[in-house]
N, CA, C and O of each residue as an XYZ file, in Angstrom:
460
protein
N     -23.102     11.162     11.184
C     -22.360     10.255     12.043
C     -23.211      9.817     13.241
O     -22.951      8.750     13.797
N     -24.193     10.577     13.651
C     -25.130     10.456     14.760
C     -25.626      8.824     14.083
O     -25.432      7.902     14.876
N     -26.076      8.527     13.066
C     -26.299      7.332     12.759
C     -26.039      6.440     13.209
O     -26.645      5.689     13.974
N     -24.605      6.411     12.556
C     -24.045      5.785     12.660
C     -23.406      4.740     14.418
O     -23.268      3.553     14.711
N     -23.262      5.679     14.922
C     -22.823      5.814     16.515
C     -24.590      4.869     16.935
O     -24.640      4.079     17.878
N     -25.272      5.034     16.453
C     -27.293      4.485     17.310
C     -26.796      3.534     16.611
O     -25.921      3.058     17.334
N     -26.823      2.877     15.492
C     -26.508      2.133     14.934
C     -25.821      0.920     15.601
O     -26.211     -0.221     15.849
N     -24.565      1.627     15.818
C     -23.674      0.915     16.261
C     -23.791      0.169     17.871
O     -23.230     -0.814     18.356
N     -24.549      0.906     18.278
C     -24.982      0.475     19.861
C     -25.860     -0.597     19.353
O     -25.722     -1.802     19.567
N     -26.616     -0.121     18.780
C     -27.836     -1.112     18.722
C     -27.685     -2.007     18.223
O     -28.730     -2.649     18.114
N     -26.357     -2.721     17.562
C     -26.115     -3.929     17.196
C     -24.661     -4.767     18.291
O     -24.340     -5.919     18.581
N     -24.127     -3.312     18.605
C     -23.278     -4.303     19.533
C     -24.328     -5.096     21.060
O     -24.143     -6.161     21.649
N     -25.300     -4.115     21.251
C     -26.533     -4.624     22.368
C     -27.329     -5.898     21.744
O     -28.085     -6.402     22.575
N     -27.335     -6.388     20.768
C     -28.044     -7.248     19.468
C     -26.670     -8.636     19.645
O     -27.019     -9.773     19.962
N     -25.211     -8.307     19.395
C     -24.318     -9.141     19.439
C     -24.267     -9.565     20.898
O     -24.607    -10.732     21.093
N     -23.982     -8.995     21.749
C     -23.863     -9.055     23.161
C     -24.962    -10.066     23.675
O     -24.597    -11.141     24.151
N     -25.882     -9.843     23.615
C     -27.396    -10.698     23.538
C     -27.544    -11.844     22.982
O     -28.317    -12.726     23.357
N     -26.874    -11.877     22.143
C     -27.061    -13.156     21.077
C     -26.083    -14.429     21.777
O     -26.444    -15.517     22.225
N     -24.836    -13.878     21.684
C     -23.966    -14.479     22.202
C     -23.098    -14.859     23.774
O     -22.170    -15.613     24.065
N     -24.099    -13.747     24.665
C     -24.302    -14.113     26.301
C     -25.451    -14.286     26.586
O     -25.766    -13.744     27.646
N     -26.385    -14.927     25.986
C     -27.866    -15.474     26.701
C     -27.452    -17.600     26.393
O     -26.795    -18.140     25.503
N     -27.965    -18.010     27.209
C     -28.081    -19.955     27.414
C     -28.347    -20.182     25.912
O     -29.165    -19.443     25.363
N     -27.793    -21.035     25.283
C     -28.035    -21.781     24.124
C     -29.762    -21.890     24.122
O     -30.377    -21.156     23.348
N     -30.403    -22.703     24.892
C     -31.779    -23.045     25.249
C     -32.980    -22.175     25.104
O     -34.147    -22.456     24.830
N     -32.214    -20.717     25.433
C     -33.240    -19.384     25.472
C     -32.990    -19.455     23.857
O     -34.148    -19.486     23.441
N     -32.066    -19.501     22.616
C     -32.258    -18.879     21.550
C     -32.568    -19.749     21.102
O     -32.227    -20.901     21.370
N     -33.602    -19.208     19.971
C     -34.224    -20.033     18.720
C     -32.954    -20.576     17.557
O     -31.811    -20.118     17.568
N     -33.313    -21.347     16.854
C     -32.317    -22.312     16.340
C     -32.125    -20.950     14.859
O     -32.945    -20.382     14.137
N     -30.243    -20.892     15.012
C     -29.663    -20.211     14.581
C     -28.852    -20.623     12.770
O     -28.227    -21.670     12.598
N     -28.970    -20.017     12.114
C     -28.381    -20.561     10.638
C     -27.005    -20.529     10.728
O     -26.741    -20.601     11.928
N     -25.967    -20.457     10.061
C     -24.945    -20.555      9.983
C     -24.033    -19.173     11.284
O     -23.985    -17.953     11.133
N     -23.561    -19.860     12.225
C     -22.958    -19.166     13.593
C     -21.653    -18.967     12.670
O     -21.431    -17.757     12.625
N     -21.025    -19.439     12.173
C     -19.797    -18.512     11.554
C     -19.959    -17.402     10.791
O     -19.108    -16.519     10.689
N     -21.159    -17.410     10.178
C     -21.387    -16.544      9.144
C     -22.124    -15.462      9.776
O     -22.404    -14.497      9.065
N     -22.403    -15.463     10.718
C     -23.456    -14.506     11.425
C     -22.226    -13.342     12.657
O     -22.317    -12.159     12.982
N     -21.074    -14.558     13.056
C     -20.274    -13.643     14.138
C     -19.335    -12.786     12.717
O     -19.019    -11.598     12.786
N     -18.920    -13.949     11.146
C     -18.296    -12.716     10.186
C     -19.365    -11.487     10.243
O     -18.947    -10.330     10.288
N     -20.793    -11.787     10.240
C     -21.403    -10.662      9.368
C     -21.571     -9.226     10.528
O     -21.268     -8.079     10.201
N     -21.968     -9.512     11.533
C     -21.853     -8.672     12.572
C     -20.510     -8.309     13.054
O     -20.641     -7.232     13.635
N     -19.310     -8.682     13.092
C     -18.107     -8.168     13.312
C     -18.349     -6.980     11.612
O     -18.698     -5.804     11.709
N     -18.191     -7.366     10.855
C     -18.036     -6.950      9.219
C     -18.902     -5.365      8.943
O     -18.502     -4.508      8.156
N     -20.076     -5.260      9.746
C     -20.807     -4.283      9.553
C     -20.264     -3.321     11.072
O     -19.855     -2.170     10.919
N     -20.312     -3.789     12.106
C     -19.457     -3.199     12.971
C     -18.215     -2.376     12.681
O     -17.989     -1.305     13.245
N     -17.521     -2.860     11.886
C     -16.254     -2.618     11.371
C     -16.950     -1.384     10.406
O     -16.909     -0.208     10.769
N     -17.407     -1.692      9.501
C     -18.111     -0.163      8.554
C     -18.589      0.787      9.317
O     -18.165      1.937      9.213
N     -19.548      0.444     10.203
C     -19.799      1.324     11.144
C     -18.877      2.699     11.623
O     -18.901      3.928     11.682
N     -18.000      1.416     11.933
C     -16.918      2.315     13.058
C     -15.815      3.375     12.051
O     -15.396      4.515     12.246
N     -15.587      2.310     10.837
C     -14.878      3.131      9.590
C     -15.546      4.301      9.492
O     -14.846      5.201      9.030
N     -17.125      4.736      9.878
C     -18.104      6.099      9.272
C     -17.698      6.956     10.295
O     -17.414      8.150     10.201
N     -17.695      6.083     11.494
C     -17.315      6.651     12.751
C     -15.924      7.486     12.980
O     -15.774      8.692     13.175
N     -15.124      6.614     12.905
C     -13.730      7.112     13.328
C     -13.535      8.897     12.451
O     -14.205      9.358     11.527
N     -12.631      9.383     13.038
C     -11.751     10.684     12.605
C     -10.798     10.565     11.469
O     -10.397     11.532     10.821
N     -10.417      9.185     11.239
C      -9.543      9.422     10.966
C      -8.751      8.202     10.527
O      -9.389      7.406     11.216
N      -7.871      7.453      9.923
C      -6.914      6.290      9.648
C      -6.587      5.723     11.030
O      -7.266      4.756     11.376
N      -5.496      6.248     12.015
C      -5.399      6.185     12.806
C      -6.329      5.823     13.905
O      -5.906      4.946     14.658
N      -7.920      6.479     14.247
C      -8.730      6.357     14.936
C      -9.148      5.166     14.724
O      -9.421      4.376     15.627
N      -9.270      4.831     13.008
C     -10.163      3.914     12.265
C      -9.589      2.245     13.026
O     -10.236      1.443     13.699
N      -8.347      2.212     12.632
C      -7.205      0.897     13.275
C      -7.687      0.838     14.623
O      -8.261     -0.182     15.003
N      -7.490      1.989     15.527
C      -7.884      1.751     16.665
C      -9.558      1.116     17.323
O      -9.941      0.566     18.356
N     -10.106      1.526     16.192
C     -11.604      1.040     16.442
C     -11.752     -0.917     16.013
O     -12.251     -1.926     16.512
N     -11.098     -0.592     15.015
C     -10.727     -2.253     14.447
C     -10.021     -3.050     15.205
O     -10.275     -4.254     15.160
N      -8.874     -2.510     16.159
C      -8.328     -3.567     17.034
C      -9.251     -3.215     18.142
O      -8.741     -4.005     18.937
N      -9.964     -2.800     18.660
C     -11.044     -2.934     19.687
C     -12.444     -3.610     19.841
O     -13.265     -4.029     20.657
N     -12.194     -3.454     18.627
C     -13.578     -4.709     17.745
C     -12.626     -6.010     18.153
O     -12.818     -6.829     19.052
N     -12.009     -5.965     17.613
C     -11.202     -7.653     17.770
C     -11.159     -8.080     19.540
O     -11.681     -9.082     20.028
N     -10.435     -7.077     20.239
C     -10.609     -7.019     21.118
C     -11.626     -7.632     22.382
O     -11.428     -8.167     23.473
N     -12.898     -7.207     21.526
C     -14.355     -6.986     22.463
C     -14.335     -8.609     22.075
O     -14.282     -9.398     23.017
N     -14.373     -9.082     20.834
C     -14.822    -10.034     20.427
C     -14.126    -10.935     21.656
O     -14.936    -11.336     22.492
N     -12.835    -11.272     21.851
C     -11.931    -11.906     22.035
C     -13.102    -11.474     24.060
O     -13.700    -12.416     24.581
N     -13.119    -10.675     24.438
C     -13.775    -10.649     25.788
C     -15.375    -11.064     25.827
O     -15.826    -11.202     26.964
N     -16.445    -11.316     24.543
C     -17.282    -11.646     24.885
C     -17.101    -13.326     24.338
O     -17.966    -14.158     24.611
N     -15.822    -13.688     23.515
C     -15.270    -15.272     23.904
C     -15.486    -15.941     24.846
O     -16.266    -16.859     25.098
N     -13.998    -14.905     25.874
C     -13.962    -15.542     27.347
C     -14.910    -15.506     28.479
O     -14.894    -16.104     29.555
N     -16.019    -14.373     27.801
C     -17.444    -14.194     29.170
C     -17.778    -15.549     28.817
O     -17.489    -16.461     29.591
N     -18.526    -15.830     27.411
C     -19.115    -16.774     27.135
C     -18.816    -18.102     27.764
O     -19.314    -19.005     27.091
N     -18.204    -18.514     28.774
C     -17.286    -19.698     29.307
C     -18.044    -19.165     30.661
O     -17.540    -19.964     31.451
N     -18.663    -18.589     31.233
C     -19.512    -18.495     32.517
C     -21.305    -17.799     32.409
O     -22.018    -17.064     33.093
N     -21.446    -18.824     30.688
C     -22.857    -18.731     30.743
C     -23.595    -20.631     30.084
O     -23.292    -21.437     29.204
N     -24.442    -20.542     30.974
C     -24.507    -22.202     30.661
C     -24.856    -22.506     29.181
O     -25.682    -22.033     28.400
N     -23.756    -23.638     29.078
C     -24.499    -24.405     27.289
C     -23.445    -23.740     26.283
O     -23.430    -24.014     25.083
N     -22.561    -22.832     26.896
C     -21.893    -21.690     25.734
C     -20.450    -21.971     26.319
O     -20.349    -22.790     27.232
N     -19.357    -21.340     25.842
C     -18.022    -21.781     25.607
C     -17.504    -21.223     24.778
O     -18.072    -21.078     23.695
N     -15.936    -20.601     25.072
C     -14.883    -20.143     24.366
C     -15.012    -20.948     22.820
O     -15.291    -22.143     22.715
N     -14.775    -20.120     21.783
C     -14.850    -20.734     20.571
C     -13.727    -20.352     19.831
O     -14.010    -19.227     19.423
N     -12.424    -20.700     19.359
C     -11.673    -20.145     18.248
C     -12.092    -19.876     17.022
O     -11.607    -19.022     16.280
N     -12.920    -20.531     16.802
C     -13.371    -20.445     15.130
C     -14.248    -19.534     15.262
O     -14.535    -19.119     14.139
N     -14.937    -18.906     16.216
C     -15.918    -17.205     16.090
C     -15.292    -16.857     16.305
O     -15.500    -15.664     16.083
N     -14.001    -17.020     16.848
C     -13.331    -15.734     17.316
C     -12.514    -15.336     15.704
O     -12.245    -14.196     15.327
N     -12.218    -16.719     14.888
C     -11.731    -16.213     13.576
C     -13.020    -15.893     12.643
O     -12.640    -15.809     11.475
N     -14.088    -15.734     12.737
C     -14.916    -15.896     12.152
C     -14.797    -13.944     12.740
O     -14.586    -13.058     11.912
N     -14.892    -13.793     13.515
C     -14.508    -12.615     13.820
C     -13.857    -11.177     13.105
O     -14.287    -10.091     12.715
N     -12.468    -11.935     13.201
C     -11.351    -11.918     12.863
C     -11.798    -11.160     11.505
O     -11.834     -9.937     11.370
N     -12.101    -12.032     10.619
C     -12.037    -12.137      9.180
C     -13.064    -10.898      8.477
O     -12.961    -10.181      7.481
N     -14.186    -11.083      9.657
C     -15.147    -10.188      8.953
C     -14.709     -8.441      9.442
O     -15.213     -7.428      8.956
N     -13.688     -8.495     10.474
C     -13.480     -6.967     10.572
C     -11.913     -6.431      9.402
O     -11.419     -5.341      9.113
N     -11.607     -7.825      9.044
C     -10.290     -7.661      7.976
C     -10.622     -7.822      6.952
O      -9.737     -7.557      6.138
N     -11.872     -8.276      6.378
C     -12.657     -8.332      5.121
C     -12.575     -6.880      4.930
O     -11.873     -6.278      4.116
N     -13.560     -6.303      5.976
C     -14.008     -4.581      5.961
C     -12.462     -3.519      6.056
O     -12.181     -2.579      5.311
N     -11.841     -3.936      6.954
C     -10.705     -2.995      7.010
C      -9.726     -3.062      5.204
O      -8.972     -2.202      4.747
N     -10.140     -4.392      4.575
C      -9.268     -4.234      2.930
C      -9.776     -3.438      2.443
O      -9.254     -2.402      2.032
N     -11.453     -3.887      2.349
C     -12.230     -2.963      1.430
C     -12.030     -1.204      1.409
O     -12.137     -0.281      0.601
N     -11.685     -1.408      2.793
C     -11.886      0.657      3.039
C     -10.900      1.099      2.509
O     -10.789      1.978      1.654
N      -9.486     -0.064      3.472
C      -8.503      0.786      2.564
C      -8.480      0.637      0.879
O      -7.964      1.551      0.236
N      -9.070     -0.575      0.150
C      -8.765     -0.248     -1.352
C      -9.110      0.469     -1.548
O      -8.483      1.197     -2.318
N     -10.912      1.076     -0.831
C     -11.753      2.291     -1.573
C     -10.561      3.560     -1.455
O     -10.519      4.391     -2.362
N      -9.774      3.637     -0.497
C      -8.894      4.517     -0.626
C      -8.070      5.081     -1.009
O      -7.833      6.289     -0.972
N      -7.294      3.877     -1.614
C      -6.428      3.746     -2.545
C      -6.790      4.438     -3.757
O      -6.065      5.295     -4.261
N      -8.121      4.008     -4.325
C      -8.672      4.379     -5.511
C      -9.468      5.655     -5.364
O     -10.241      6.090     -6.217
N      -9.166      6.287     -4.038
C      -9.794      7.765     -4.531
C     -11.247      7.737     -3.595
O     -11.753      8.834     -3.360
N     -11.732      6.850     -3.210
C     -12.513      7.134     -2.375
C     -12.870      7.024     -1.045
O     -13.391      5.971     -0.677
N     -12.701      7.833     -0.334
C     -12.567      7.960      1.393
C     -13.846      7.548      2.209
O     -14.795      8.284      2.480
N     -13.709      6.430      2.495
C     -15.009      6.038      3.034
C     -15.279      6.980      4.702
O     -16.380      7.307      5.145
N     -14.089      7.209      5.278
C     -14.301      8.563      6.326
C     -14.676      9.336      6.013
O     -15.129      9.993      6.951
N     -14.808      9.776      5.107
C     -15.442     11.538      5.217
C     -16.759     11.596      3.963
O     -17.144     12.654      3.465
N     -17.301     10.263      3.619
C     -18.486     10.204      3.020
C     -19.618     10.873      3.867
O     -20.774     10.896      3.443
């Protein structure tokens, strides 16, 4: 789990960066919906390795949503950048993509917590 947890810093410090630095400072980016799904999406696994527990797990997933939804509204007091709904569903989707998958693996017998 120690991994997991370095891991996890080191990409929310990677998201944070990406998405509060001036348009101007970053090099030209491929698909921005597909990049806030894919980093919410692995975040979300992350935190699934992470958590204790079902309970813990939800709570990590609505805090992901959460964060997202606060580095939205930062983004509106950095120049060139702006509140976006569609990352924020782009968001959305990639931590509810991950939260189906875990629970089907669960359903079917395999506990992605206690791998």
């Amino acid at each position: 789990m120690q991994l997991e947890v370095i891991l996890f810093g080191i990409i929310v410090a990677g998201v944070l960066a990406g998405c509060l630095l001036p348009n101007e400072w970053l090099p030209p980016l491929p698909n921005d919906k597909f990049m806030h799904f894919a980093a919410y999406a692995v975040l979300t696994l992350l935190a699934a390795r992470i958590a204790a527990d079902w309970g813990a797990f939800a709570l990590w997933s609505v805090g992901l949503l959460a964060a997202g939804l606060v580095v939205e509204c930062l983004q509106q007091l950095v120049p060139g950048r702006g509140f976006s709904w569609p990352d924020q569903l782009a968001n959305a989707a990639g931590i509810a993509c991950v939260a189906l998958a875990v629970g089907l693996l669960r359903l079917a017998g395999h506990d992605l917590l206690i791998l």
